[in-house]
N, C-alpha and C positions, 0 to 999 in steps of 0.2 A: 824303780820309780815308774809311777802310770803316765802316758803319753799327757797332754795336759794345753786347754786353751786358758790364758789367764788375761781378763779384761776388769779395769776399773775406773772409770774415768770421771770419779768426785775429785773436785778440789777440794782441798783441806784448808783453811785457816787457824791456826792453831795459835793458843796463846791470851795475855790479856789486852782488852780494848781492842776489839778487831771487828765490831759493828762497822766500825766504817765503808769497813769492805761493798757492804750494799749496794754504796752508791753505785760501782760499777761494775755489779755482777746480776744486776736486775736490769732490765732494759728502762730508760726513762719514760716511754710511755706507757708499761705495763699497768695491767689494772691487776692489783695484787692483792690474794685471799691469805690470811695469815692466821694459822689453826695452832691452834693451843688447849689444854686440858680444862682441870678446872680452876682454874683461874689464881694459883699462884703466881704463874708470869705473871699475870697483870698486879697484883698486889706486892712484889717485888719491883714494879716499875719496869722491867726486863720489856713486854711488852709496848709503851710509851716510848724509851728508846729507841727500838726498831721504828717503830713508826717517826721518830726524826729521823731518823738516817735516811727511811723512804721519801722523806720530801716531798715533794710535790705528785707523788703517786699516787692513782686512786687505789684506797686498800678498804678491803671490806675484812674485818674478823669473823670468824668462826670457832667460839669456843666449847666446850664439853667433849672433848674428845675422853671415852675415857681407859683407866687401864685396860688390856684387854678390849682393845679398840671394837662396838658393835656395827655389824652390818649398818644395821637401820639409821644408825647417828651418821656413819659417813656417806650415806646417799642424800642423807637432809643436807650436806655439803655440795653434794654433786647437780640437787635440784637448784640450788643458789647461784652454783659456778655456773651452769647453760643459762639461767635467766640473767644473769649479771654481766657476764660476757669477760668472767677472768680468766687471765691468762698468764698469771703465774702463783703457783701456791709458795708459801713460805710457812714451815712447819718451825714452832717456837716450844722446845718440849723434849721429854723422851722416848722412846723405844716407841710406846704405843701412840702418840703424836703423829712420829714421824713413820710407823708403820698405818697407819690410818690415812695419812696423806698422799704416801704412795698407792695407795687403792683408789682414794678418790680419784688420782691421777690417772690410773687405767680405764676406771669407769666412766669417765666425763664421753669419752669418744667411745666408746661401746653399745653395737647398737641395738645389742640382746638386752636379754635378763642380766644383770650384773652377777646376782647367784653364780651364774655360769662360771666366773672368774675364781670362782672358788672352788672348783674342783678338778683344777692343775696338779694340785700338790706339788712335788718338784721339779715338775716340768715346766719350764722357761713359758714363758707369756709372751710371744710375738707379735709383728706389724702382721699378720695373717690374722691374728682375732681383734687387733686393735689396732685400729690405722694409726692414732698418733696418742701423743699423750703429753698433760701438762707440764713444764719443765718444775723444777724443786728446788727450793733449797732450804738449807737446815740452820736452825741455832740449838743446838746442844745442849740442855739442862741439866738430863740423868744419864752418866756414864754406866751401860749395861749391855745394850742388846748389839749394836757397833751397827744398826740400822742407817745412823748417818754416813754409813760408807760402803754399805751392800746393795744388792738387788731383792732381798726377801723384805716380805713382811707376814704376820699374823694375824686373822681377822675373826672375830667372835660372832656366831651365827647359829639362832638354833639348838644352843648345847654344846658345841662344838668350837675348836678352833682349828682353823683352814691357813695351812702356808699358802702363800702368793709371790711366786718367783717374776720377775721379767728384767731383762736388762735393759728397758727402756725406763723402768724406775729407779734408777742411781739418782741421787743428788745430784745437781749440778756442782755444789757446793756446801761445804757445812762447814761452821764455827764453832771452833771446839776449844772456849772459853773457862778454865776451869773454875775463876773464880764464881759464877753463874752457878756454881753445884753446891757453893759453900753452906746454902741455908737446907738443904734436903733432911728432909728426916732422917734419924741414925738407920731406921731399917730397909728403908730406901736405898741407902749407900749399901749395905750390907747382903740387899738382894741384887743390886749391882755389882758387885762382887761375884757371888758365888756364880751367876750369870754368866760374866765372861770368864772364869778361870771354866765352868761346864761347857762353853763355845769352843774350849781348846782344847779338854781332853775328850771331847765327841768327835776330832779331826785327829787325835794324838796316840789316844789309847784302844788302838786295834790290833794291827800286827804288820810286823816292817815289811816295808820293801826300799830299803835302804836310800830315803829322801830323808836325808841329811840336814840338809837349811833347815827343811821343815817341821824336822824334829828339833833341832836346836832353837830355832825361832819361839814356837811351843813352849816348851820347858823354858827361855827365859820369860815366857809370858808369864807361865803358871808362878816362876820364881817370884817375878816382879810383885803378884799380886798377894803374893805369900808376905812378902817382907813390906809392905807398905799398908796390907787389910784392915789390921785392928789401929795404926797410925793415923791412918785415913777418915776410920772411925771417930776415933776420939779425940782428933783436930782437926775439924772441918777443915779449918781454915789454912791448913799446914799446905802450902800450894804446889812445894815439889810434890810431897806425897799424891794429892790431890791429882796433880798434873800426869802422875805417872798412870793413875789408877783411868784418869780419861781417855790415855793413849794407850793402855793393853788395852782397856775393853775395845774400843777402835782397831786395834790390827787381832785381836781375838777373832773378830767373822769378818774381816773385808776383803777375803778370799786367798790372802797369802798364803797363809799356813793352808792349805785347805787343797792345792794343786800337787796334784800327782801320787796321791795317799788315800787310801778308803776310810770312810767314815762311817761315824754309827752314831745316828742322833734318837736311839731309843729312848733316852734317859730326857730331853724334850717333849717326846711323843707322849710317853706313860705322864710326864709331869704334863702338859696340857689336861690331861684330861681330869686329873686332880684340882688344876683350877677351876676347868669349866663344872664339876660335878660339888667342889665345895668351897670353891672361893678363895682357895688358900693363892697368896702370894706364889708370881711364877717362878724368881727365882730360889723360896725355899722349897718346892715341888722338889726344881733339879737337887738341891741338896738334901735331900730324901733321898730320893730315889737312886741318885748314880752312885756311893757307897756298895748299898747292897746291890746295886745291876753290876757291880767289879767284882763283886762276891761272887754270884750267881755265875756270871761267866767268866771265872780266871780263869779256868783251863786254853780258852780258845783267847782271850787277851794276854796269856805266860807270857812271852819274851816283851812284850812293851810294859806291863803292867813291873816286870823287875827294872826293867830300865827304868821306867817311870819313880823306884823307889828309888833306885841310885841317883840317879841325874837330880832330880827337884829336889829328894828328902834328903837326899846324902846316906840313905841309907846302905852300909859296905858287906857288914856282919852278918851270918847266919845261913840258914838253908833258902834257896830259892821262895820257898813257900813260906820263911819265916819275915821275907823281905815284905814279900807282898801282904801278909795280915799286917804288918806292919804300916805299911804304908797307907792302905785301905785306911787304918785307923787313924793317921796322921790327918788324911782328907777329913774325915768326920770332927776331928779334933779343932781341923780349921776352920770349917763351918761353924759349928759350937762358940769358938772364940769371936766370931764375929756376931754372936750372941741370935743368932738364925737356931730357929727349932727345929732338929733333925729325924722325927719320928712322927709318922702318921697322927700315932695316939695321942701327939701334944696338939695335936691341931681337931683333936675329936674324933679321929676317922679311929673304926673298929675294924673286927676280922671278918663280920657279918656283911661288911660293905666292900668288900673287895669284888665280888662276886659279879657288883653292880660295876665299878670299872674295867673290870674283865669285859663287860658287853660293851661297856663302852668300846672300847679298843676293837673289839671285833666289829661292832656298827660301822664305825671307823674305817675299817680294811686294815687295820696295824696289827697283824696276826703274821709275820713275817721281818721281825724289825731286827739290827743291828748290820754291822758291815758282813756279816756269812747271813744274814736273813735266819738266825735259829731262833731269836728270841722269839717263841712264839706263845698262842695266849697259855699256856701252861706256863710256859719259864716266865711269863710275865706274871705271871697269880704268887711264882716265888719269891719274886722280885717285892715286889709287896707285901708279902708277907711277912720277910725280910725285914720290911720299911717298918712295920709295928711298933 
């Protein structure tokens, strides 16, 4: 196991009717910005609630955030929040909400080009480029990206999507309400799913170095979300289920699993750029793509990729390499059941356009990805091809 600093310090509220909590986790005289998408919170009433809970606070809304949160929308936040004079955000939403609101967070007191911030990649965001920054807190809609308990976010700009690390954008706190999820579209749930079971085998499925929790942690994620996926689905309302699938994607990236283990978030990178180049939903990108990225690189994923079938699949019988096709097809089989399209071609993309995500990638700098850095733009052209 790798040496390892491990810091998180969101509060969690977990459970149902826990708005109350507001009252005394926002300061009473805060003047508070409360960003939300496009406007189901508010047509669920979700929105209206918060604002009783906030009482007597001055709150200004900010809504249109939207998937794939853009540059340009969360600076028309940032020119609001310096004229207004708020000073604390409350993100009402999912993944891209509350990835959007942490950005706004760092750019408020940033006294460049905000652009700037966007080309960290995964390098930490410090009190050196940003002296302070607005505090957060979350209410939980779409259980997917575990944003309500990380320091990352993703920000769409240009063509492109830009990771934004800092660990002065944790939460202070997030409400992780499951009954709040009940009304979500079925494919919504669904690219929530495949989302975080891909947060935990892009920390899982490398190669050991004998961290143990971390493996075990992992695989009951992956199990969890295995045995509750299509449950989850087709009873919104089913609240253990519901509940479970809120709290894997939650400890799926809030850094647990994640310390003292190498990772490979290729199978992110190559799907970013499938959204940004056609739109297609983020988490059926990952389920595209990570199948055939396990394909393409099993030799150098061998020993976790068989663990990987033993431990989750159960799978015991046959030759090393019969485990793994096996398993490989198991994951596609899951994604499929959760009724998510598993191939470029259902989503329009041809073999003609590959060529075009190739530059992409290279424009990019992601000509070196995976935990050995081999995936490069070649094995990535295979990967895709693959994807077809």
């Amino acid at each position: 196991m790798y040496n390892f600093d491990f810091y998180n310090p969101t509060r969690i509220f977990f459970g149902k009717d826990r708005l109350n909590v507001l009252q005394t986790n926002i300061p009473q005289d805060a003047t508070v910005m409360i960003t939300y998408g496009g406007g189901s919170a508010v047509r669920s009433g979700l929105i209206g609630k918060v604002k009783a809970e906030l009482g007597n606070r001055r709150v200004i809304e900010f809504g249109g955030i939207e998937p794939n949160p853009k540059y340009e929308t969360l600076m028309k936040a940032v020119e609001i929040i310096r004229a207004e004079g708020v000073d604390f955000l409350l993100a009402v939403g999912g993944g891209s909400v509350i990835d959007g609101t942490k950005f706004i967070s760092l750019a408020v007191h940033y006294n460049g080009e905000a652009t700037d911030l966007l080309h960290f990649g995964f390098q930490s965001i410090t009190s050196t480029t940003v002296p302070k920054v607005l505090p957060i807190g979350t209410v939980l809609t779409l259980p997917a990206t575990g944003s309500e308990m990380n320091s990352g976010a993703v920000i769409s700009y240009n063509h492109g999507k830009f990771p934004v690390m800092s660990e002065m954008a944790y939460p202070k706190f997030s409400i992780l309400d499951p009954t709040y999820t009940y009304t979500l579209p079925t494919i919504q749930v669904a690219n929530g799913i495949a989302d975080a079971f891909i947060h935990v085998t892009e920390q899982y499925l490398t190669y050991p170095v004998d961290a143990r929790v971390q493996d075990r942690m992992a695989e009951g994620i992956l199990q969890t979300l295995i045995e509750i996926g299509t449950t989850t689905i087709n009873e919104p309302e089913n609240y253990d289920a519901r509940a479970n699938h809120v709290w894997a994607a939650t400890m799926a990236l809030n850094g647990i699993i994640a310390v003292g283990v190498p990772q490979d978030w290729a199978t992110h990178m190559i799907g970013h750029e499938l959204t940004a180049l056609f739109g297609i939903d983020h988490g059926q990108t990952l389920a595209i793509v990570l199948p055939s990225l396990l394909e393409v690189c099993r030799d150098q994923k061998h020993a976790k990729l068989v663990q990987y079938a033993e431990r989750v699949w159960g799978i015991h019988d046959g030759s090393d390499d019969q485990k793994i096709d096996l398993a490989i097809e198991k994951t596609r089989e899951f994604f499929r059941s959760l009724g998510l399209k598993i191939r470029l071609t259902e989503h329009g993309v041809t073999a003609d356009q590959i060529p075009t995500i190739v530059a992409q990638l290279e424009a990019h700098g992601l000509t070196a990805l995976s935990e050995t850095g081999k995936i490069t733009l070649e094995v990535s052209k295979k990967i895709l091809e693959l994807s077809l």
